[in-house]
C-alpha positions in Angstrom: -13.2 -14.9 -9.7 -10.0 -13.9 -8.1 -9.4 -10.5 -6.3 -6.1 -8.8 -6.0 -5.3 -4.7 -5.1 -4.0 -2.4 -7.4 -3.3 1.3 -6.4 -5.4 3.8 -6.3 -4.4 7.7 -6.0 -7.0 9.5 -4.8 -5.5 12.8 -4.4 -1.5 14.2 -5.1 -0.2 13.5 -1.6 1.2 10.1 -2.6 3.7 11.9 -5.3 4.7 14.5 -2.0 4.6 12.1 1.0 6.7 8.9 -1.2 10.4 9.1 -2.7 8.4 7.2 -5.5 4.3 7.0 -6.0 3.0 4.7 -7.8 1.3 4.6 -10.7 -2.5 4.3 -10.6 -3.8 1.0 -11.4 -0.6 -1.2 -10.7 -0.7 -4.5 -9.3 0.4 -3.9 -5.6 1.7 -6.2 -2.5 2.1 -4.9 1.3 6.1 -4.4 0.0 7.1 -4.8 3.6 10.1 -7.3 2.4 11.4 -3.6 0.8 12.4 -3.0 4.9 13.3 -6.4 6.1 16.7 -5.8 7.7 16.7 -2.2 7.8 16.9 0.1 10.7 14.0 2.3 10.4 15.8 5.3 12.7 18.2 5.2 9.2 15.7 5.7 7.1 14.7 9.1 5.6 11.6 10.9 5.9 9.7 9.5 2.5 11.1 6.1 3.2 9.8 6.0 6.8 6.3 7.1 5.5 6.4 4.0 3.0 7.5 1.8 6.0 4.4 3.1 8.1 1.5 3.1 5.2 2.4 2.2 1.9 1.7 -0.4 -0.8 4.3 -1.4 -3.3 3.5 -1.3 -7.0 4.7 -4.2 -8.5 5.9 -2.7 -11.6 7.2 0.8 -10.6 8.4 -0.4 -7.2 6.3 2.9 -6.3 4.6 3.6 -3.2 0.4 4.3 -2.8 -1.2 5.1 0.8 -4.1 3.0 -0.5 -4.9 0.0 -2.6 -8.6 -0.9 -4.1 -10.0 -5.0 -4.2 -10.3 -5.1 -8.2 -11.1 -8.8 -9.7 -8.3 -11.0 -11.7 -7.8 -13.9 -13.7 -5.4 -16.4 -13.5 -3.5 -15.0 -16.1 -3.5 -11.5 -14.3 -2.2 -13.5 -11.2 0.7 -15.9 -12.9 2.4 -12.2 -14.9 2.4 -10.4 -11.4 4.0 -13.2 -9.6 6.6 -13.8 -12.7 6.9 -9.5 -12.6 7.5 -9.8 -8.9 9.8 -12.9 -9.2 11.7 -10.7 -11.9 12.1 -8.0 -9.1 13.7 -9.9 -6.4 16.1 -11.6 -8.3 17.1 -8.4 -10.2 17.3 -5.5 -7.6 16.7 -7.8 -4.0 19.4 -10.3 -4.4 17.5 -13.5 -4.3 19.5 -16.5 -4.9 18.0 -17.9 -7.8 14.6 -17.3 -10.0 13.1 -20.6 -8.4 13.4 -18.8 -4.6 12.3 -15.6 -6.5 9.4 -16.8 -7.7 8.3 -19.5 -4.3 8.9 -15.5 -2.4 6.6 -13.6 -5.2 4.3 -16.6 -4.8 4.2 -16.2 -0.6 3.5 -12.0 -1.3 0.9 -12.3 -4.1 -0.8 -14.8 -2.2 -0.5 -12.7 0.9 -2.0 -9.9 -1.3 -4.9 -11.8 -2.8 -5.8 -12.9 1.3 -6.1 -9.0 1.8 -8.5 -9.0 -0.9 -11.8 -11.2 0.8 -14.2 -8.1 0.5 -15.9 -7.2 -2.6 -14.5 -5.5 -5.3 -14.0 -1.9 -4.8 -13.4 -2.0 -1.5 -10.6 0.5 -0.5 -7.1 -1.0 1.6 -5.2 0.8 3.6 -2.0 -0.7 5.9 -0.5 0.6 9.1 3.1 -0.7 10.3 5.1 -0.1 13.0 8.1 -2.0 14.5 8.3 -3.8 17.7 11.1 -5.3 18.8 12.6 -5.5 15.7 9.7 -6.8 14.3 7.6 -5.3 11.4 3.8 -5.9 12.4 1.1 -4.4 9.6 -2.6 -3.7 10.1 -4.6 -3.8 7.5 -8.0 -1.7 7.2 -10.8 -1.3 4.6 -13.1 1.5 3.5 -16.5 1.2 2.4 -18.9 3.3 1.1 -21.6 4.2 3.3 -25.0 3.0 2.7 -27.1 5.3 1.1 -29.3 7.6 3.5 -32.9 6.9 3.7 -34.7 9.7 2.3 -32.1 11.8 1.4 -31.4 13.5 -2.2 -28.8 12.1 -4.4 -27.0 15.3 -3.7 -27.0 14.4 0.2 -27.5 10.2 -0.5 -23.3 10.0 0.9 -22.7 12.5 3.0 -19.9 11.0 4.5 -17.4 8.8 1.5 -16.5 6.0 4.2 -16.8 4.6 7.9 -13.8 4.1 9.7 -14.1 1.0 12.5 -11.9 0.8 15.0 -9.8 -2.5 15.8 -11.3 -3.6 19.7 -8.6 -4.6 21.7 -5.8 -2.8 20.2 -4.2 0.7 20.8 -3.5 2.8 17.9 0.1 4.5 18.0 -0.6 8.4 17.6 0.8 9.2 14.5 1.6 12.9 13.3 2.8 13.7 9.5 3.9 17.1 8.8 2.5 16.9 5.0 3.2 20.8 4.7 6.9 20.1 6.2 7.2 17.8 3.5 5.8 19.7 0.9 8.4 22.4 1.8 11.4 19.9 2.1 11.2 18.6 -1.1 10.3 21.8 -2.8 13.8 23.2 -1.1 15.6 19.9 -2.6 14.2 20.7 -5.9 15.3 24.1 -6.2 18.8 23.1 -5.3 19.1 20.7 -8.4 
């Protein structure tokens, strides 16, 4: 069976920290093409949190921090590529629906490669640029196995294991999520 993401919103921070969340249970790519040829030191607050750790949505063109391994069929596969072809051509200026849809191929198949864990398996992406260059991480959450002896109360005490990446240094990252909060409340009292 095939595997591809879909979002996942575990909590409301994705409809604070994004100009656009997405909607739970959409198809989703890395959406990294959404920055290709941008400055990032041009881009605003929400936009540079998408650029650092966001998924795209394939149908709302919506951002989620994380994306969850969830199987497909063919069928699942061909609409998300055509959905995705759709996209390019209509709001990302590609050429022509062939190129549209050889690019939608590339990303879908790109997600599906993100996808070699078993199902329900959590993603999560990291980007930065460097030297112009947009580099992305990718990371998966587990559950943890269930604690020998312990009540079913107790059985997960911790949700997931982080594992660090050996031989890489992690930029230190710092999001003001209450700053945020407060922005965007002060930008929709103005309206």
């Amino acid at each position: 069976m095939l595997k591809l993401p879909r979002t996942i919103r575990l909590d409301p921070s994705d409809t604070f920290v994004f100009e656009r969340a997405a909607e739970p249970g959409e198809w989703a790519v890395s959406g990294a093409f959404v920055f290709w040829n941008q400055d990032p030191a041009a881009l605003g607050p929400k936009q540079r949190v998408a650029l650092r750790s966001g998924f795209l949505g394939v149908d709302s063109l919506g951002w989620s921090t994380l994306a969850i391994v969830t199987e497909a069929d063919e069928a699942e596969r061909e609409a998300m590529v055509e959905r995705l072809a759709a996209t390019l051509l209509e709001k990302f200026g590609a050429p022509d629906l062939a190129a549209a849809r050889g690019a939608a191929e590339e990303e879908v198949a790109f997600a599906a490669s993100l996808c070699d864990h078993a199902p329900q398996t959590l993603l999560a992406v990291q980007r930065s640029v460097e030297h112009g260059e947009i580099r992305e991480r990718f990371r998966t959450l587990r559950p943890r196995e269930t604690a020998t002896g312990a009540d079913s109360l107790h059985a997960h005490a911790s949700a997931f294991t982080f594992h660090e990446v050996e031989g890489e240094d992690e930029p230190v990252e710092q999001v003001d999520l209450m700053g945020l909060i407060r922005n965007d409340s002060m930008t929709r009292d103005r309206t």
